[in-house]
C-alpha positions as CSV (number, residue, x, y, z in Angstrom):
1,X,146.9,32.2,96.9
2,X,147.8,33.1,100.7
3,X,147.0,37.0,99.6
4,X,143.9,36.1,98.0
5,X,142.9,34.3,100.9
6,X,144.1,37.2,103.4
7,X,141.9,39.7,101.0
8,X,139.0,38.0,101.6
9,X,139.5,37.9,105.3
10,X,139.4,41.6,105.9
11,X,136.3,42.9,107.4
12,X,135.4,45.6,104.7
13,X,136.7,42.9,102.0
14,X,134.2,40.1,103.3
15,X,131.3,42.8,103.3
16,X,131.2,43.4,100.5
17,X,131.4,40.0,99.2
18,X,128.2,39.3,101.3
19,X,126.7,42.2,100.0
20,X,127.5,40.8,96.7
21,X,125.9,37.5,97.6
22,X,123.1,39.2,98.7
23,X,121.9,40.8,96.0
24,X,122.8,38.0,93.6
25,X,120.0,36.1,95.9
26,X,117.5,39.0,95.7
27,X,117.5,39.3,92.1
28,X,116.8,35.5,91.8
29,X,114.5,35.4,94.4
30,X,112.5,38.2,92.8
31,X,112.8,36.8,89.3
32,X,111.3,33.6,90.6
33,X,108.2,34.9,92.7
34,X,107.4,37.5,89.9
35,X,107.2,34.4,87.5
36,X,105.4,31.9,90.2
37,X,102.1,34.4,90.1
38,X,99.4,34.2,88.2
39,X,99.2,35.8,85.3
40,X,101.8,37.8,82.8
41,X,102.3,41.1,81.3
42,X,99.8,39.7,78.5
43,X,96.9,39.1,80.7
44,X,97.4,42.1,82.4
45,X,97.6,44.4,79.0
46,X,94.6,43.0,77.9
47,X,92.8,41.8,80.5
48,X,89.5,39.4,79.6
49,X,90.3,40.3,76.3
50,X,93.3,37.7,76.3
51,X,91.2,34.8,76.6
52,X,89.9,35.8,72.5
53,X,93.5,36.6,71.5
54,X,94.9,33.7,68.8
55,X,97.6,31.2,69.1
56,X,99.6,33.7,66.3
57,X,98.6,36.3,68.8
58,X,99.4,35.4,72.0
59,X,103.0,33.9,70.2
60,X,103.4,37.3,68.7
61,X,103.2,38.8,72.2
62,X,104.8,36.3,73.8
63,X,108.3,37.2,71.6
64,X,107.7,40.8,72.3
65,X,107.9,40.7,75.9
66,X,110.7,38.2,75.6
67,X,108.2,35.4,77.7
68,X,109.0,32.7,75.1
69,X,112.5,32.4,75.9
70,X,113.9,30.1,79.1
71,X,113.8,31.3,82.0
72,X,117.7,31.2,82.7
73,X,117.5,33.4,79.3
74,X,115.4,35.9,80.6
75,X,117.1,36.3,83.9
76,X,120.5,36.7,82.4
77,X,119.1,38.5,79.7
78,X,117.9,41.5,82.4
79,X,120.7,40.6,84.6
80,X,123.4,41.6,81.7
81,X,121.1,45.3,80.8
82,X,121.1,45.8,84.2
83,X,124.9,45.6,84.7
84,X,125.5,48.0,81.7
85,X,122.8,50.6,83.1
86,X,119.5,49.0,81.0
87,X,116.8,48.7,83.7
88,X,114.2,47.7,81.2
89,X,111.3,49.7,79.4
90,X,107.8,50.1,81.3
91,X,105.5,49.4,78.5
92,X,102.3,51.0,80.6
93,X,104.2,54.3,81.1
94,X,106.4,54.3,77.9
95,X,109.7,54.9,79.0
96,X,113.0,53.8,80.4
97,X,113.1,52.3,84.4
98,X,115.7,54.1,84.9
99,X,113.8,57.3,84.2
100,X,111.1,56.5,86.6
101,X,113.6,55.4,89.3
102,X,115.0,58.8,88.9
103,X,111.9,60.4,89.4
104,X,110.3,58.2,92.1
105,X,113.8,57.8,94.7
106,X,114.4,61.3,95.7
107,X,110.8,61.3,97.0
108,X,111.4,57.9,98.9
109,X,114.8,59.3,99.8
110,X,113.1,62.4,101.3
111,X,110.1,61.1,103.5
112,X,112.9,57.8,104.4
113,X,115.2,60.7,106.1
114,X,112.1,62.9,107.3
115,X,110.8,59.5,109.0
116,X,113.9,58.3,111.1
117,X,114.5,62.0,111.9
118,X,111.1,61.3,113.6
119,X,111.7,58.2,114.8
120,X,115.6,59.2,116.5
121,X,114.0,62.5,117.8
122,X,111.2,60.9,119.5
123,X,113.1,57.1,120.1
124,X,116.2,58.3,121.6
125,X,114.8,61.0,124.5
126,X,112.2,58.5,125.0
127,X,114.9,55.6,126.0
128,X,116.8,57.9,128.2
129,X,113.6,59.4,129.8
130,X,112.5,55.2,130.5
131,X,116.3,54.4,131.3
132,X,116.4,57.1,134.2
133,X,114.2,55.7,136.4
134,X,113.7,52.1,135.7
135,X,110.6,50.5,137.2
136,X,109.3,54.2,137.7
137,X,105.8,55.7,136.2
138,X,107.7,57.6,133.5
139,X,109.7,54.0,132.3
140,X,106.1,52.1,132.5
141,X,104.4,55.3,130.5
142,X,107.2,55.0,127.5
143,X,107.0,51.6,127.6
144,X,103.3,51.3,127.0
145,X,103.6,54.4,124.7
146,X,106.3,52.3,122.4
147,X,104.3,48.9,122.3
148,X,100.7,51.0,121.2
149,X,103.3,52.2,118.4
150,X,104.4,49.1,117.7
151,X,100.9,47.5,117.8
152,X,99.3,49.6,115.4
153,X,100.2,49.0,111.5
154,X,101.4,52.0,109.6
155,X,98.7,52.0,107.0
156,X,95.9,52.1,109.5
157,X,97.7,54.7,111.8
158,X,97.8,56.7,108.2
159,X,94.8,56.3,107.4
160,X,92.7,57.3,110.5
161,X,95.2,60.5,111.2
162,X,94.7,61.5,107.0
163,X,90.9,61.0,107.5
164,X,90.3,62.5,110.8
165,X,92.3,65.4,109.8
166,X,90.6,66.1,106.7
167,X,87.1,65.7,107.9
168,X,87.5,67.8,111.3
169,X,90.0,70.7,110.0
170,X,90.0,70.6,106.3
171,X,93.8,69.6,106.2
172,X,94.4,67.6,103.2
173,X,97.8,68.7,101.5
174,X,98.0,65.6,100.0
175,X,94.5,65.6,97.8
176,X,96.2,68.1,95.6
177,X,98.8,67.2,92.8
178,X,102.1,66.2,94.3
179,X,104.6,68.8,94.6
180,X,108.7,68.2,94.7
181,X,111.1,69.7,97.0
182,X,112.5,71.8,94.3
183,X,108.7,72.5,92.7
184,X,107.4,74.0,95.9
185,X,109.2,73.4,99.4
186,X,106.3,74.6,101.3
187,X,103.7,72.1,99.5
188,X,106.3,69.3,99.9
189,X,106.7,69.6,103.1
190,X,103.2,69.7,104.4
191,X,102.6,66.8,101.8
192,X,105.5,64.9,103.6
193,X,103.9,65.9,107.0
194,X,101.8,63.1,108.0
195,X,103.6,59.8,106.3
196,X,106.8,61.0,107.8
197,X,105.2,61.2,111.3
198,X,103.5,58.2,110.9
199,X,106.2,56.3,109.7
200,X,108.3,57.8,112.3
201,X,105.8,56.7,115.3
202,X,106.4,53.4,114.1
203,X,110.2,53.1,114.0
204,X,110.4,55.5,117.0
205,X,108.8,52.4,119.3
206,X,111.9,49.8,118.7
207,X,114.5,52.8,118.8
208,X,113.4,53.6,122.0
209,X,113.3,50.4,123.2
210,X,117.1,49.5,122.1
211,X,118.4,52.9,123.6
212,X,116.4,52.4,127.6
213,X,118.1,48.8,127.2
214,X,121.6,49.6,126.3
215,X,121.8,52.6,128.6
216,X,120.8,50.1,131.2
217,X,123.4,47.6,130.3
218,X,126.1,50.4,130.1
219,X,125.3,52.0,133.5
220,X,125.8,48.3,135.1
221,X,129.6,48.3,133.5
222,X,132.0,48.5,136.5
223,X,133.8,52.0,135.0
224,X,130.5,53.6,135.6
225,X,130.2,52.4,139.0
226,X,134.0,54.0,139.3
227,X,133.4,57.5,137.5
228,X,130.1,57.9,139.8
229,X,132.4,56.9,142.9
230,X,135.1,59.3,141.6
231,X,132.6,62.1,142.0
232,X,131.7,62.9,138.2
233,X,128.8,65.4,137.5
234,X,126.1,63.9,136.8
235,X,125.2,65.2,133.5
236,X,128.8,64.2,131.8
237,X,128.7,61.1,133.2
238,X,125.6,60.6,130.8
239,X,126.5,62.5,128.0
240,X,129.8,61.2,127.7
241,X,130.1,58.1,129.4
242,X,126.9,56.4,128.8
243,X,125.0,57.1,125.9
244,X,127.9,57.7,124.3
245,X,128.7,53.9,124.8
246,X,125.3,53.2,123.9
247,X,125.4,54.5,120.3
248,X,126.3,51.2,118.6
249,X,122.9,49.6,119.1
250,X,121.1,52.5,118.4
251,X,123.1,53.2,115.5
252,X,122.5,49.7,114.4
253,X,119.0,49.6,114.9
254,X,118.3,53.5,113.3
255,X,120.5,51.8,110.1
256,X,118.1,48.7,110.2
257,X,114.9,51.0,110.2
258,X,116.5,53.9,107.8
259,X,116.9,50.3,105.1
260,X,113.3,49.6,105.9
261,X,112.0,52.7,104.8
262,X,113.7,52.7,101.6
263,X,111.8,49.5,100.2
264,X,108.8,49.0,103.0
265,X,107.0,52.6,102.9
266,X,105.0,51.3,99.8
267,X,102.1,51.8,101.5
268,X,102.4,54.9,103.1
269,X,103.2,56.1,99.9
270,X,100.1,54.7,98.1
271,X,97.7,56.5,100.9
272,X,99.4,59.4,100.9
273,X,100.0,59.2,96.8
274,X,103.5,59.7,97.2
275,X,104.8,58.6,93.9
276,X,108.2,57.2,95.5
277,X,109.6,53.8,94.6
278,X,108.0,51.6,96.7
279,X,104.7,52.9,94.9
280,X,106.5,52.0,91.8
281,X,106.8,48.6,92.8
282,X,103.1,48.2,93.9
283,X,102.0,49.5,90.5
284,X,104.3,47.5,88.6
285,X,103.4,44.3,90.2
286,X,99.7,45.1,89.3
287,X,100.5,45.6,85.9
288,X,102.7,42.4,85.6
289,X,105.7,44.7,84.3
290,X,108.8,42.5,85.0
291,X,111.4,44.9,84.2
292,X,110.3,47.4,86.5
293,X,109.2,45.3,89.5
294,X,112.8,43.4,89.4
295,X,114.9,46.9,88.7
296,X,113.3,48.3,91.2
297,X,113.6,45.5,93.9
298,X,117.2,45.1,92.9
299,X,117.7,48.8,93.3
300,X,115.8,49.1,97.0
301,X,118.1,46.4,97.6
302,X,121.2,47.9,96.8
303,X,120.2,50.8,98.9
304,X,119.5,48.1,102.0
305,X,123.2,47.3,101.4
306,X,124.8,50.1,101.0
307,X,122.9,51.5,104.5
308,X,124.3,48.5,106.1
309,X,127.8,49.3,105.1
310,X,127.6,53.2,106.3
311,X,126.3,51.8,109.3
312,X,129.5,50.1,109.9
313,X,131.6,53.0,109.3
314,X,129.9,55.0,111.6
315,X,130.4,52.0,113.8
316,X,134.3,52.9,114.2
317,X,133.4,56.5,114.1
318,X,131.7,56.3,117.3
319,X,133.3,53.2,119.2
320,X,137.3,53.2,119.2
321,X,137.3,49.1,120.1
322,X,135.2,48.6,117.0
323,X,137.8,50.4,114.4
324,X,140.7,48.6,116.1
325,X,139.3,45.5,115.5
């Protein structure tokens, strides 16, 4: 009993336990809300047309989309196909969830990395540019710069730069069919162009804002103060001293946004018709498909988790107090 107990108290052991929870709780709350909407995967097959459909009918449809069974029969039901690899069938596109999910997550996974490669490239120089001379021109400038980012939704900032760029110089790579990385690289890349930067813009404002304030906080720390006295250049003193002691909240907060992306670029994705996940989620909530709006969510969640626990390993990569802990 004592080793159980000790199991559970290590820090990688309890994790995952909480990641467990976690997406125990997702896939109930999902169940639930997908259930507490109006409508069902009858009413949106058919439509108006329901409304003429007979009692023999609509109990005939009913047992096909296994909606006259409890609910706890349902949800364990998908739970158990879901733990042996069934994600459910889409009955609008006529196959497995599993082979859309194949087909939709590289494309997520693709403009998720292009986007915080944005947002790190543009957040991180832009916190240590704000964090050099506090109070100065360039630190109000950034500042102002990172709250218009934050300010603006995604979807509009997508929209406007899509339209204004089509209109003005004819640039719309992503009015043509979609192309994969492996299709044609040069398409892909062009069609991952503008969701990628504005997504970035976006995550870039609270990057930037946790790097200019843990650089501050680490330059107050009193061995600082005692490497400056001691006569260290300058530009070590930054590198290796400072932001280097600054990479746990910006490691942190890149993991936070790099989770985000996986499951909250739906609508970037719809503007831009990027058929990635979170655009097979939006669809499949339209079309009241159960299985593939609750695979899915389950499977953006798993991906949250699993972000969270690299995050941590990186953690006592970069911070030696951390992985003796």
């Amino acid at each position: 009993m004592r080793s159980t107990i000790t199991v559970f108290r290590h820090p990688i052991s309890r994790r995952v336990g909480e990641a467990l929870l976690t997406l125990i709780g997702v896939s109930i709350l999902t169940f639930v809300l997908l259930r507490v909407l109006p409508g069902n995967q009858i009413t949106a097959a058919y439509g108006i047309e329901a409304g003429d459909l007979s009692k023999a009918q609509i109990a005939s449809l009913q047992a096909y989309y296994g909606l006259d069974k409890p609910l706890f029969v349902q949800y364990f039901s998908w739970l158990g196909g879901v733990l042996t690899g069934n994600l459910g069938v889409s009955t609008n596109a006529h196959t497995s969830v599993l082979d859309l999910t194949a087909a939709a997550l590289p494309n997520t996974l693709e403009l998720a990395v292009l986007a915080i490669i944005v947002g790190i490239v543009l957040g991180v120089p832009g916190g240590v540019l704000a964090a050099s001379r506090p109070g100065a021109v360039r630190d109000g400038s950034t500042q102002v710069a990172s709250l218009l980012a934050l300010s603006v939704p995604s979807f509009l900032l997508a929209s406007v730069v899509a339209s204004w760029l089509a209109n003005t110089f004819g640039f719309n790579p992503n009015g043509e069919e979609y192309a994969t990385l492996l299709q044609n690289p040069g398409l892909n890349l062009l069609q991952m162009l503008l969701p990628a930067l504005t997504l970035g813009i976006g995550i870039a404002a609270p990057i930037l804002q946790t790097t200019r304030t843990a650089i501050l906080d680490i330059r107050a720390e009193d061995y600082i103060r005692t490497a400056r006295a001691k006569g260290v250049p300058t530009g070590r003193l930054q590198l290796r001293h400072v932001l280097r002691n600054a990479l746990i909240p910006i490691v942190t907060m890149s993991g936070l946004q790099f989770g985000f992306l996986l499951g909250g670029a739906l609508v970037t994705e719809q503007i831009f018709s990027i058929p990635g996940i979170g655009r097979q989620v939006l669809l499949g909530m339209n079309q009241k498909e159960y299985a593939v709006v609750q695979s899915t969510v389950l499977i953006i969640a798993v991906m949250f988790v699993l972000v969270n626990l690299l995050t941590d390993l990186v953690y006592r990569l970069v911070d030696p107090k951390v992985r003796a802990a």
